[in-house]
C-alpha positions as CSV (number, residue, x, y, z in Angstrom):
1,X,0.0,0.0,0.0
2,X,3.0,2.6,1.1
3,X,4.9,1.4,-2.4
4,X,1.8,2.4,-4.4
5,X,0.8,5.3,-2.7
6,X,4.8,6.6,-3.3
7,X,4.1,5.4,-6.9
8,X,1.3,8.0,-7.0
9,X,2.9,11.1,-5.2
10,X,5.7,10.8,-7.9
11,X,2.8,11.1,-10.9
12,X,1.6,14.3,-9.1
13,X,4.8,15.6,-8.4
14,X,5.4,15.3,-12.4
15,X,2.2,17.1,-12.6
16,X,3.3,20.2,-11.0
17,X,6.6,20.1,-12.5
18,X,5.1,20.4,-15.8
19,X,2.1,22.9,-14.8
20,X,4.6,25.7,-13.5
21,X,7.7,24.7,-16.0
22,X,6.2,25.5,-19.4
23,X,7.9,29.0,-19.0
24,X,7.9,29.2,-22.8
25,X,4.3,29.1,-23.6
26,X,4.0,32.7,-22.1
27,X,6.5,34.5,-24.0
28,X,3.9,36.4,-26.6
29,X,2.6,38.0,-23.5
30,X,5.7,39.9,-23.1
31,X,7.2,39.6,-26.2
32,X,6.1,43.0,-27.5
33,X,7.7,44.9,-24.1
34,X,10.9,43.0,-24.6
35,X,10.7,43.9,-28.5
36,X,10.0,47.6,-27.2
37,X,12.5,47.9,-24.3
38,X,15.6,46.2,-26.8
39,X,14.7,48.8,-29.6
40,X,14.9,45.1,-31.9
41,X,13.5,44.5,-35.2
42,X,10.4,41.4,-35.7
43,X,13.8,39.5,-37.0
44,X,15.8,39.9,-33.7
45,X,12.8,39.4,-31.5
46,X,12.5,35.8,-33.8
47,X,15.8,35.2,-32.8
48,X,15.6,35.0,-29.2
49,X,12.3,33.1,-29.5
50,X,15.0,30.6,-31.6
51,X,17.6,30.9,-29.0
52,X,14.8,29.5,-26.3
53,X,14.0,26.9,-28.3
54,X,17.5,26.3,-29.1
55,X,17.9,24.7,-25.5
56,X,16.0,22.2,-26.9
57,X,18.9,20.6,-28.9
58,X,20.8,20.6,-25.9
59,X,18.3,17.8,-24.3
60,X,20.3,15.3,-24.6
61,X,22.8,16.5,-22.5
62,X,20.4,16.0,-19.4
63,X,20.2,12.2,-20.8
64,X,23.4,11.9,-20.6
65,X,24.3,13.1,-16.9
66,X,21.4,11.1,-15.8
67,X,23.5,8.0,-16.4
68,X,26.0,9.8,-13.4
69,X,23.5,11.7,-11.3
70,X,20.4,11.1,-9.5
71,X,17.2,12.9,-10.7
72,X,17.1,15.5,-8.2
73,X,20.4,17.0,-9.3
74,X,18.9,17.1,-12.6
75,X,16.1,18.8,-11.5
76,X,17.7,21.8,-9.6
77,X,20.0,21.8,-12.2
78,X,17.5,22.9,-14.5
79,X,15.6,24.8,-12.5
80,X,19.1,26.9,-11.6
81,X,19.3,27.2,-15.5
82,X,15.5,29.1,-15.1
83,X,16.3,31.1,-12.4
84,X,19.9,32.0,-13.8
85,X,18.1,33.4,-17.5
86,X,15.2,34.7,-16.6
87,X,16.3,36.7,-13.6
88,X,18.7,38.3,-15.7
89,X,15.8,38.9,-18.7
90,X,14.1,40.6,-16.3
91,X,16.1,42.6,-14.8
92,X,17.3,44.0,-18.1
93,X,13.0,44.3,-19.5
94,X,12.7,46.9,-16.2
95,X,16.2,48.5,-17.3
96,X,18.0,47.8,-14.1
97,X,20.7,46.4,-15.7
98,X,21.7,47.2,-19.6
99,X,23.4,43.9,-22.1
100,X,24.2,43.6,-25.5
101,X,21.7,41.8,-27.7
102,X,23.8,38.9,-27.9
103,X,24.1,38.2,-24.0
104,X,20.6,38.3,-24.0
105,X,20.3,35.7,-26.7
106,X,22.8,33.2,-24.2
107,X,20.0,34.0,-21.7
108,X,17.3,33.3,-23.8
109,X,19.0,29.8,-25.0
110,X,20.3,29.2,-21.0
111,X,16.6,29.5,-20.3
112,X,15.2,27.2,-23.1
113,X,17.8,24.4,-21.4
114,X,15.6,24.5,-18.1
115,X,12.7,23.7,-19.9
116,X,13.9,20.4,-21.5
117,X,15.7,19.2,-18.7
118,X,12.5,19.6,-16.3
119,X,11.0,17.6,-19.1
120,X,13.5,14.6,-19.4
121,X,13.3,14.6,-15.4
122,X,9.0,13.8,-15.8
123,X,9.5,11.2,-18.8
124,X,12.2,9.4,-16.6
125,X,9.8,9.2,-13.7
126,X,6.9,8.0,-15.2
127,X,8.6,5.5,-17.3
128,X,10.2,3.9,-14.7
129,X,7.7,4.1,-12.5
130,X,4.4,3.2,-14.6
131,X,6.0,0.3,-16.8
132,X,2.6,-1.1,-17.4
133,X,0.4,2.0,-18.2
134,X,3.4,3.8,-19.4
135,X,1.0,5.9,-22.4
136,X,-1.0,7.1,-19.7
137,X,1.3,8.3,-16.9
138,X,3.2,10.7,-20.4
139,X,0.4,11.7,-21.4
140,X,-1.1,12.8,-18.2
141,X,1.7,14.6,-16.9
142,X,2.8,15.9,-19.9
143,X,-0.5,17.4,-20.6
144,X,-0.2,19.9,-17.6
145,X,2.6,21.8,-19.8
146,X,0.1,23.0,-21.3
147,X,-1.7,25.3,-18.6
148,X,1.7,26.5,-17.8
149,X,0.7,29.9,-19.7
150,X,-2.3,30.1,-18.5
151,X,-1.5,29.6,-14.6
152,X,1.2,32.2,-14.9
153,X,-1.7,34.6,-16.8
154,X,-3.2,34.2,-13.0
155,X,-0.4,34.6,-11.2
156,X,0.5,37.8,-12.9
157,X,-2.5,39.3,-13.0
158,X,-2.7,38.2,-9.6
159,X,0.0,40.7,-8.6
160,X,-0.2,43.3,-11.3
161,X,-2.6,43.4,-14.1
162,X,-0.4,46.1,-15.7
163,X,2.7,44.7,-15.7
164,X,3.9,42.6,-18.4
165,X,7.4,42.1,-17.4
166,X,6.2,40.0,-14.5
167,X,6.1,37.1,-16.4
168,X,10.2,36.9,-16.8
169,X,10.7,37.4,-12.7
170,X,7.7,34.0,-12.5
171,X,9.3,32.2,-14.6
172,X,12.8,32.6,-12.8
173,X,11.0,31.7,-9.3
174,X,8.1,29.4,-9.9
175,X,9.6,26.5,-11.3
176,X,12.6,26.6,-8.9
177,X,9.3,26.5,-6.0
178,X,8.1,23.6,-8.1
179,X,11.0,21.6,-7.6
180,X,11.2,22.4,-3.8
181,X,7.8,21.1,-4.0
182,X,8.6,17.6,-5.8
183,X,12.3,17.1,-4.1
184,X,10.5,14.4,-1.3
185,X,8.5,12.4,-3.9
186,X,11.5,12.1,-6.4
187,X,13.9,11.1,-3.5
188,X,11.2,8.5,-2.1
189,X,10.7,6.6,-5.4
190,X,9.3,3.2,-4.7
191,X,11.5,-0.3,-5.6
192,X,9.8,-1.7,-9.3
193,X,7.2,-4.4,-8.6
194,X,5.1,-6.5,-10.7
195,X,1.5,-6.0,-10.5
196,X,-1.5,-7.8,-10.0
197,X,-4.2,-7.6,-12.7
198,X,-6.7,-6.8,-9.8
199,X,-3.8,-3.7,-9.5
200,X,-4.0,-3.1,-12.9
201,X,-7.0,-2.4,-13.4
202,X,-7.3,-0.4,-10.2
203,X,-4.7,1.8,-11.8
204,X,-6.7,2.0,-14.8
205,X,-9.4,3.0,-12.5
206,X,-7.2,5.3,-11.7
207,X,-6.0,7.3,-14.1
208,X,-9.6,7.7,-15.6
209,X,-10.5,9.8,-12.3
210,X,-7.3,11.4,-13.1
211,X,-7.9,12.0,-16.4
212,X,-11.6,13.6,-15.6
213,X,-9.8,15.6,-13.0
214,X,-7.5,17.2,-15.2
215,X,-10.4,18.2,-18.1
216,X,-12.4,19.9,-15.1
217,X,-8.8,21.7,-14.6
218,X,-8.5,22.8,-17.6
219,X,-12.3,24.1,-18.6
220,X,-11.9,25.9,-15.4
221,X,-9.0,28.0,-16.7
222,X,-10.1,28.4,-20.2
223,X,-13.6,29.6,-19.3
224,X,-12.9,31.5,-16.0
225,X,-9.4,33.2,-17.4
226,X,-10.7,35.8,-19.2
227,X,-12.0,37.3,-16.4
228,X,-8.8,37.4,-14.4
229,X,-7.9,41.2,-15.3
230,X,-8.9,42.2,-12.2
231,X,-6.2,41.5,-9.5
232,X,-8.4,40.4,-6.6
233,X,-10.9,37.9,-9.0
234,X,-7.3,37.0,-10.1
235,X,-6.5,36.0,-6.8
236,X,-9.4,34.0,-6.3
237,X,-9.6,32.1,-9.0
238,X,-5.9,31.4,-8.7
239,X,-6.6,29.8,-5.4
240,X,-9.5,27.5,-7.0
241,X,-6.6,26.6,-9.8
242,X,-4.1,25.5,-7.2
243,X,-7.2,23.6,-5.2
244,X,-8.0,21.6,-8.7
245,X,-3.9,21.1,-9.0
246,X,-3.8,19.3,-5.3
247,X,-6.7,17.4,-5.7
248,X,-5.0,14.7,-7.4
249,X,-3.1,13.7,-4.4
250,X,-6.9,12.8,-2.7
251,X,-7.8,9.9,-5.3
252,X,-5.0,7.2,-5.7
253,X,-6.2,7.1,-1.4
254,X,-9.6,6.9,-2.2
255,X,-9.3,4.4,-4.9
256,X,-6.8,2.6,-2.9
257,X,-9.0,2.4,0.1
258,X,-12.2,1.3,-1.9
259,X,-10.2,-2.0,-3.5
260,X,-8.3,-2.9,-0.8
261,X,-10.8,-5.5,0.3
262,X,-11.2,-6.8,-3.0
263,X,-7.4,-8.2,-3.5
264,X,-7.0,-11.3,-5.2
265,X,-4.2,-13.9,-5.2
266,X,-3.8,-13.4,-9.1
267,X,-1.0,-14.3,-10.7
268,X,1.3,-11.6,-11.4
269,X,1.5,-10.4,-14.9
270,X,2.4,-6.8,-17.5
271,X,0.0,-7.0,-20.1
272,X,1.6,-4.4,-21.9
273,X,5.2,-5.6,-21.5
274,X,6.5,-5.1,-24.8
275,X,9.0,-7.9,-23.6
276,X,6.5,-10.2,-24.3
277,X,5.8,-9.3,-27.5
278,X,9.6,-9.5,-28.6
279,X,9.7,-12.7,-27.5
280,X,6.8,-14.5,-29.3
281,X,7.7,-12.4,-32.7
282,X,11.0,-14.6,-32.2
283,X,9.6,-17.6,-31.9
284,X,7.2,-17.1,-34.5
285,X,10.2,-16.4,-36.9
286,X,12.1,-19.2,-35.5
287,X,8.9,-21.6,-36.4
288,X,8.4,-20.0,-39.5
289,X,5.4,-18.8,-39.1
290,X,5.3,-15.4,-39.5
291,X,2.2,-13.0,-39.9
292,X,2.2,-12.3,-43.5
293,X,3.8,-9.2,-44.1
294,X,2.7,-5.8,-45.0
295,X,3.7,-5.9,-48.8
296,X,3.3,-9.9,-49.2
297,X,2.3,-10.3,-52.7
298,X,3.1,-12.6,-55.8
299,X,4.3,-9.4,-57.4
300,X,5.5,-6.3,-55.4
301,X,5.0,-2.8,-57.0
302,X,7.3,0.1,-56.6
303,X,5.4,1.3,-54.0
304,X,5.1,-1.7,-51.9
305,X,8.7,-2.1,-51.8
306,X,9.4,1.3,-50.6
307,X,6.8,1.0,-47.8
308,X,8.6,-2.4,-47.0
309,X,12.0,-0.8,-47.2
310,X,13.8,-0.9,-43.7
311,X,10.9,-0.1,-41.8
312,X,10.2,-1.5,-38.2
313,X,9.4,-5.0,-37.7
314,X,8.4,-4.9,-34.0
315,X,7.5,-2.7,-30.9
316,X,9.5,-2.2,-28.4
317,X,13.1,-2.6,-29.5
318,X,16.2,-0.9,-28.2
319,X,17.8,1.8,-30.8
320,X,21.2,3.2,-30.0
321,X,21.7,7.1,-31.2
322,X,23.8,6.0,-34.3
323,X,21.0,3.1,-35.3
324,X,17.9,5.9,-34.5
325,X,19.6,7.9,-37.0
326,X,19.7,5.4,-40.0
327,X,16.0,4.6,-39.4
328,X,14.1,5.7,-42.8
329,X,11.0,5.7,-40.0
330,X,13.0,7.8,-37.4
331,X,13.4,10.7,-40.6
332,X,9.6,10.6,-41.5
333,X,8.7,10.5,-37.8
334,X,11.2,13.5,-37.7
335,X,9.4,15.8,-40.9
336,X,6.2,15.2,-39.3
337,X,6.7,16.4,-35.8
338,X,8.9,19.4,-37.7
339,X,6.2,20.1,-39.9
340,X,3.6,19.7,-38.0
341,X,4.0,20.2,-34.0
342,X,6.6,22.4,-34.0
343,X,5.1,24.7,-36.3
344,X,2.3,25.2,-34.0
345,X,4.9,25.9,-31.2
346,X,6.4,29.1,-33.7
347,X,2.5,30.0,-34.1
348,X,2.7,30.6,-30.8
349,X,5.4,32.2,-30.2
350,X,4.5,34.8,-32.9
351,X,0.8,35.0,-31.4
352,X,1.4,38.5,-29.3
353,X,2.4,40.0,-33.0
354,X,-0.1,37.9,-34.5
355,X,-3.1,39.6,-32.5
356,X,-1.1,43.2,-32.6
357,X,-1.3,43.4,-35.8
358,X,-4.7,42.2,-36.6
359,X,-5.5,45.0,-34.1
360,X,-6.6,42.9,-31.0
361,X,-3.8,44.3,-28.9
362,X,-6.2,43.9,-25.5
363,X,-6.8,40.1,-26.7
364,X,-3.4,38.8,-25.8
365,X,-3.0,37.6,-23.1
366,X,-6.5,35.3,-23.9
367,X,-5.4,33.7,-27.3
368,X,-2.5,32.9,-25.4
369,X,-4.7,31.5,-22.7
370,X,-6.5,29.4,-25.5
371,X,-3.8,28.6,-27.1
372,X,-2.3,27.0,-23.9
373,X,-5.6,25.5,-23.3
374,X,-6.5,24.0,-26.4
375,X,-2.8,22.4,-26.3
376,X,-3.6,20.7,-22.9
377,X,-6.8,19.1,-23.9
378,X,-4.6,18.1,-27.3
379,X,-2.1,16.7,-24.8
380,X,-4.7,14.9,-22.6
381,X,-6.2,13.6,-25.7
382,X,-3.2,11.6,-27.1
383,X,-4.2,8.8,-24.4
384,X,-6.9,8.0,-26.3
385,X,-5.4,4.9,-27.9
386,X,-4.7,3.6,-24.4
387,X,-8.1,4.6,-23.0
388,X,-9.6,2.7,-26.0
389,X,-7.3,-0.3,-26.4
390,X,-8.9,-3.6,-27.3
391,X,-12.2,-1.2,-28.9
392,X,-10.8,0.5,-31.6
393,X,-7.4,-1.0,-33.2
394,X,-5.5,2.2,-34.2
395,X,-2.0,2.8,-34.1
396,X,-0.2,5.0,-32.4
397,X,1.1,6.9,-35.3
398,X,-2.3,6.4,-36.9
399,X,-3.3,9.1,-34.4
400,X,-0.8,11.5,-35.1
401,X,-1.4,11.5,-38.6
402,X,-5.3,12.3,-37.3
403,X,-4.0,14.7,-35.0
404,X,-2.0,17.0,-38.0
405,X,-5.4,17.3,-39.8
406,X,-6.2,20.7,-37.7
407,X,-3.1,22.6,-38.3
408,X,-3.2,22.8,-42.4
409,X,-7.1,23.8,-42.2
410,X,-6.3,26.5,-39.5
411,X,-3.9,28.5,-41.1
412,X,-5.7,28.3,-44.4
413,X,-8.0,29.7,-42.5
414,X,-6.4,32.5,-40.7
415,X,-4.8,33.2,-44.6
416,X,-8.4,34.1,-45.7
417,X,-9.6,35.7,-42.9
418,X,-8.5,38.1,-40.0
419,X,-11.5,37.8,-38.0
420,X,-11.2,37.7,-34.2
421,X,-13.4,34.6,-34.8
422,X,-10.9,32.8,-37.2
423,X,-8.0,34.4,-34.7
424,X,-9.3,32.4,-32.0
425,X,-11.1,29.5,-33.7
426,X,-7.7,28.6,-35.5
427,X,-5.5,29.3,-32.4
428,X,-7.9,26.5,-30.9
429,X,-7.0,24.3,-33.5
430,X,-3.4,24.7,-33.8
431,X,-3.2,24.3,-30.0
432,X,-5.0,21.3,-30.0
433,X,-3.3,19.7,-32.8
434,X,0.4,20.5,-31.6
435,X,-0.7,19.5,-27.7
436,X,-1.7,15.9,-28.9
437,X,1.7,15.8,-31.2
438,X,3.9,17.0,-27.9
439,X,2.4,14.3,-25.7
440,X,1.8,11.6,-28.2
441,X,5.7,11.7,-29.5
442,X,7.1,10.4,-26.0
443,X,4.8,7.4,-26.1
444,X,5.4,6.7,-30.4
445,X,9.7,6.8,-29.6
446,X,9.1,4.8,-26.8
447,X,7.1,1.9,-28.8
448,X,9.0,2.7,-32.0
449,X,12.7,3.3,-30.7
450,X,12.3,0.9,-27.0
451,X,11.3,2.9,-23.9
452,X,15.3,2.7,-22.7
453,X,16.5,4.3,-24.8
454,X,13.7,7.2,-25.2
455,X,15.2,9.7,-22.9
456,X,18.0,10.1,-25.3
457,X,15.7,9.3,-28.6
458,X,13.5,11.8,-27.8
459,X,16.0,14.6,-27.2
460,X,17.4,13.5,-30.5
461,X,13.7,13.9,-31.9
462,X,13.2,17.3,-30.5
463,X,16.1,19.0,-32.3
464,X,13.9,19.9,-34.6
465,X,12.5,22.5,-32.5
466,X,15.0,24.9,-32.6
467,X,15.4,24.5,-36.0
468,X,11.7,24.7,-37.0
469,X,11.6,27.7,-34.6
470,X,14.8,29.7,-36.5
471,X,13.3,29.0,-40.1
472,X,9.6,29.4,-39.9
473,X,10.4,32.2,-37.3
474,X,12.6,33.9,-39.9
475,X,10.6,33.3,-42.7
476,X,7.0,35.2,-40.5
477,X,9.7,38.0,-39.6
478,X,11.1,38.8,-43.4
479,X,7.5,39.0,-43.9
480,X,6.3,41.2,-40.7
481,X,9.4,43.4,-41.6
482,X,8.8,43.8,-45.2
483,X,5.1,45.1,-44.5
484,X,5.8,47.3,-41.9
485,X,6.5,50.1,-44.5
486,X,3.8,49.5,-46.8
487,X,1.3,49.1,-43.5
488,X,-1.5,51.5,-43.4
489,X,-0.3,52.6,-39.7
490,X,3.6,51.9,-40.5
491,X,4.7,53.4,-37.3
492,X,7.8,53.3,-34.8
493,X,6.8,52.6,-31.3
494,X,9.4,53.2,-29.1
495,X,12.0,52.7,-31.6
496,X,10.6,49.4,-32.5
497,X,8.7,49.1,-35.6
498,X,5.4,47.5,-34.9
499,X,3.4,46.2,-38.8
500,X,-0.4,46.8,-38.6
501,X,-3.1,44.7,-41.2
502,X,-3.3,41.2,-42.4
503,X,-0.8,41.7,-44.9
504,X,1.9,41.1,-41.7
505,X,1.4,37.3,-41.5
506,X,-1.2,36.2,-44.6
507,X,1.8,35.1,-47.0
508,X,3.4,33.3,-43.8
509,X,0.1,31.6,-42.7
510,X,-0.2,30.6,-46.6
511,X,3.8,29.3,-45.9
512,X,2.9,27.3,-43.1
513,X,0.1,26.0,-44.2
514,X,1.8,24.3,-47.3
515,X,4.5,23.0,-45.4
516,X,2.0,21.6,-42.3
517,X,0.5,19.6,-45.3
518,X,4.3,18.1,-45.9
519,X,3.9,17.2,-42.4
520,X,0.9,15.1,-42.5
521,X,1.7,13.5,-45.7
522,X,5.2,12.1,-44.0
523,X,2.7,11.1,-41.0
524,X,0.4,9.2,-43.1
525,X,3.4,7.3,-44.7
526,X,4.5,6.8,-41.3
527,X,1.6,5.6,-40.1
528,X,1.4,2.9,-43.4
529,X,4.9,1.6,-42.6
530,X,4.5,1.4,-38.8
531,X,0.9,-0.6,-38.7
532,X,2.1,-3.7,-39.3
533,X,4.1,-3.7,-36.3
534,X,1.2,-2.4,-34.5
535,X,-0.7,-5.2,-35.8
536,X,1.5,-7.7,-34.7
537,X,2.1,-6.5,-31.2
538,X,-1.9,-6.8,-30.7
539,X,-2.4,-9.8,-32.1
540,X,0.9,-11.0,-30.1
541,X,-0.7,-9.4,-27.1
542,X,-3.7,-11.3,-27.4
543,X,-2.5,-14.5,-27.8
544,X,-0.5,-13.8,-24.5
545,X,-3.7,-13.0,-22.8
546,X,-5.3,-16.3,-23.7
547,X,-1.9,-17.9,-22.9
C-alpha cells in the first residue's frame, strides 16, 4: 500500500513540475515589451524566441548526466538554468541592468535548457515508475505543460494586471518553488514491482479519475481566465486553480482504500510488457510462421517495396543514437513532428504580434490562454489509444497522422480571414493539434525506438524545435518586416517598428500551411509503414492473454 501510494505522489509531483515549468508558452505575452524595451526589429525578436527553443537541442545532455547523477540534481540543475536566464531577462526588460543583444540571446538559449531538462526529469519518472500503463502516466503529466501559460496569466495578474514584465521574474522563481515542492516524492521513489491484474485495473481505474480531474482543470481555466484582469478575481480564482492542482493527491487514497478489500491472489502479470511481445515475434520467426507481411504479394510494385523498405518490424526494440539515425521511419517520424507540432509551437510564439497586428492588442493575453488551453486538452487527448485499447485497433502513429489534420485547415483559415473569430477559432486548433503531437511523440519513440532508450531518442527527436523555430520564425519576420512600411499605420513605437493589417502574416500563414501539409503527408506514410508492427504487437498481445 506505502509502495503504491509513493508510486502516485511521484505522478503528481510530475504534474506540478510540468504545470509551473512551461515558461515558454507565455513568451507572446511579453514579447512586445521586450521587442519595445531592446529597440529590436520582428527579426531579432525571432531570434531570441529561436535561441529559447535552441535549449531544446541541448536535451540530450540532461540524458546523458542522468546516467552519473540522481534525478534531483537534474532537476535543480534545470531549474538553476531558469532562475539564472530569466532573472537576468528581467532585470534587463525593467532597465535595471543594460546587455548587449547577444548576452541576451545566451540567456534566452540558458533559459530554453531548463525547460527540457524539467522535461527529461518527468518522462524518466513516469517511465520507470508506470511500466505497465506507461501511455498514460506521459500523457497525463505531460499534458499539464500546457496550462503553464495560463497559470502564470493568473499569477501575474494576480500581482499586477499592468505589468507585463512580471512574467520573466515568474518564470525565474516558480519552477525553482516547483522543484522544492517535488524534491520528497522524487527522493522517495518506490523499488519496481510486478503488478496484479486486480492492481492493474485499479490503476486503470485510476487514471480515468485522473484523467476527468484534469479536463475539469483545464475548462476551469479556459472559461474563467478571461475574467482574471482584475487582481483580486485573479487571486481568487488562482486559489481554486491551485485547489484543482492538489486534488490529485486525494484519489490514488480513495481508490486505494475502496479496492483494498477486493485483492486477489492473481497471478502476477504486465499486459503491456513489450518484452512479451519480442519474444513470441522470435519464436514465430524461428517456427516459420510469421504473420504475413505488410507488402506480401506474388508481385510487389514500386510502391510496396518502398513502404517495405527498412521499416520496423516490431515494438519495443532498443535503438542506440547511431542506429535511430539510419532509421528511414525515425526521418519521417522526424518531418512530421517538424512540420507539423513544432510549427504550432512558432505560431505561438509569434501570437502577441499575430493579434497586434490584426488589431486585438487587448486580446493577448486570452489567445495565449487558449492557445495553452486547447494544447492541454490536445495533450490529454493523445491517451486516447490507451483509453480505448482492445475497442478501436489504431495505431499510435495512426493518431498523429489524425491529430495534423487541424493545423493545415487553421492556417488556411487565418490566410483568408483576420476575423477575431478565425483568430481564435484557429489558435484552438493549432493548439489542439500540436498538444496531442507533444504528448503523443514520448509514447510513439518509446514503442517505436524501445522505452530505454527514449530519454536520449526523444532529445534527438526534438532538435527539430529549434530549427523549426529559426526558419519558420525567420521566414513570419522577413515578412512582418517587409510590410511594416507599406502598413497602413507603418509606425515606430518606441524605436521598434510595430506592422499593422493582415498583410503582416497572410503570406506566412499561406507558408505554413503548405508545409504543415508536408507534415501530415510524412505522418500518413509513417503511419502505413509502422501498422504492421502495430498489428503484430496486438495480435501477439492477445495471444498472451489467452496464454
Amino acid at each position: 500500500m506505502a509502495v503504491q501510494s509513493r508510486k502516485w505522489m511521484i505522478l503528481i509531483a510530475t504534474i506540478w513540475i510540468q504545470a509551473f515549468t512551461g515558461t515558454n508558452f507565455d513568451f507572446s505575452s511579453y514579447s512586445s515589451t521586450f521587442k519595445s524595451v531592446l529597440g529590436i526589429s520582428q527579426v531579432q525578436l525571432n531570434y531570441l524566441s529561436v535561441a529559447s527553443d535552441m535549449g531544446k537541442a541541448f536535451g540530450w545532455c540532461s540524458g546523458v548526466f542522468l546516467m552519473y547523477s540522481p534525478l534531483w540534481v537534474v532537476m535543480f540543475m534545470a531549474a538553476f538554468f531558469g532562475f539564472f536566464g530569466y532573472a537576468l531577462q528581467w532585470l534587463v526588460i525593467k532597465q535595471v541592468i543594460s546587455m548587449p543583444y547577444f548576452l541576451v540571446f545566451l540567456l534566452c538559449l540558458v533559459a530554453g535548457c531548463s525547460i527540457t531538462w524539467f522535461n527529461t526529469v518527468c518522462f524518466v519518472l513516469c517511465i520507470r515508475n508506470f511500466p505497465t500503463n506507461r501511455a498514460l502516466a506521459l500523457s497525463l503529466s505531460i499534458s499539464f505543460n500546457g496550462v503553464s501559460a495560463a497559470l502564470y496569466t493568473l499569477i501575474a495578474n494576480a500581482i499586477n494586471p499592468e505589468d507585463d514584465t512580471i512574467y520573466l521574474i515568474l518564470n525565474a522563481l516558480v519552477p525553482l518553488l516547483a522543484s522544492c515542492i517535488a524534491l520528497i516524492p522524487v527522493l522517495r521513489q518506490p523499488p519496481l514491482q510486478l503488478l496484479s491484474t486486480n492492481t492493474i485495473n485499479r490503476d486503470s481505474f485510476i487514471f480515468i479519475m485522473l484523467n476527468v480531474l484534469a479536463v475539469i482543470t483545464g475548462l476551469y481555466l479556459l472559461v474563467l481566465n478571461s475574467l482574471s484582469s482584475e487582481a483580486l478575481r485573479a487571486r481568487t480564482l488562482l486559489l481554486g486553480a491551485l485547489i484543482l492542482l492538489f486534488l490529485p493527491l486525494c484519489l490514488p487514497g480513495i481508490a486505494c482504500d475502496r479496492n483494498w478489500g477486493f485483492r486477489t491472489d492473481s497471478s502476477l502479470d504486465d499486459p503491456n510488457d513489450l518484452e512479451l511481445h519480442k519474444e513470441l515475434i522470435e519464436k514465430d520467426q524461428n517456427n516459420s510462421l510469421n504473420i504475413e507481411p505488410f507488402s506480401a504479394t506474388n508481385k510487389e510494385g514500386f510502391f510496396d517495396k518502398v513502404m517495405e523498405k527498412g521499416r520496423l518490424k516490431m515494438l519495443g526494440e532498443e535503438h542506440s543514437a547511431r542506429s535511430l539515425v539510419c532509421q528511414s521511419d525515425f526521418w519521417l517520424y522526424y518531418v512530421a513532428y517538424f512540420c507539423g507540432g513544432t510549427i504550432g509551437l512558432v505560431y505561438s510564439n509569434n501570437l502577441g504580434q499575430i493579434a497586434q497586428s490584426l488589431g486585438y492588442d487587448s486580446k493577448i493575453s486570452t489567445v495565449v490562454t487558449l492557445y495553452s488551453s486547447f494544447s492541454f486538452f490536445g495533450r490529454l487527448l493523445s491517451a486516447a489509444p490507451d483509453f480505448l485499447r482492445g475497442k478501436v485497433k489504431f495505431a499510435r502513429t495512426g493518431w498523429l497522422a489524425v491529430a495534423l489534420v487541424p493545423t493545415p485547415a487553421a492556417f488556411f483559415l487565418l490566410a483568408v480571414s483576420g476575423s477575431e473569430a478565425a483568430l481564435h477559432t484557429s489558435t484552438a486548433m493549432i493548439g489542439l493539434s500540436s498538444g496531442f503531437v507533444f504528448s503523443a511523440a514520448v509514447s510513439i519513440t518509446s514503442e517505436l525506438f524501445g522505452p530505454n532508450s527514449a530519454g536520449i531518442n526523444h532529445n534527438i527527436l526534438i532538435t527539430n524545435i529549434p530549427i523549426g523555430s529559426l526558419l519558420y520564425g525567420l521566414l513570419a519576420a522577413l515578412v512582418y518586416d517587409s510590410n511594416v512600411k507599406s502598413s497602413i499605420n507603418g509606425n515606430v513605437l518606441q524605436e521598434a517598428m510595430v506592422c499593422m493589417g493582415r498583410d503582416c502574416y497572410m503570406h506566412t500563414f499561406i507558408s505554413w500551411g503548405c508545409i504543415s501539409l508536408l507534415g501530415l503527408i510524412a505522418s500518413f506514410v509513417l503511419f502505413l509503414r509502422t501498422g504492421p508492427a502495430y498489428d503484430d504487437y496486438e495480435t501477439n498481445q492477445s495471444r498472451t492473454e489467452v496464454l
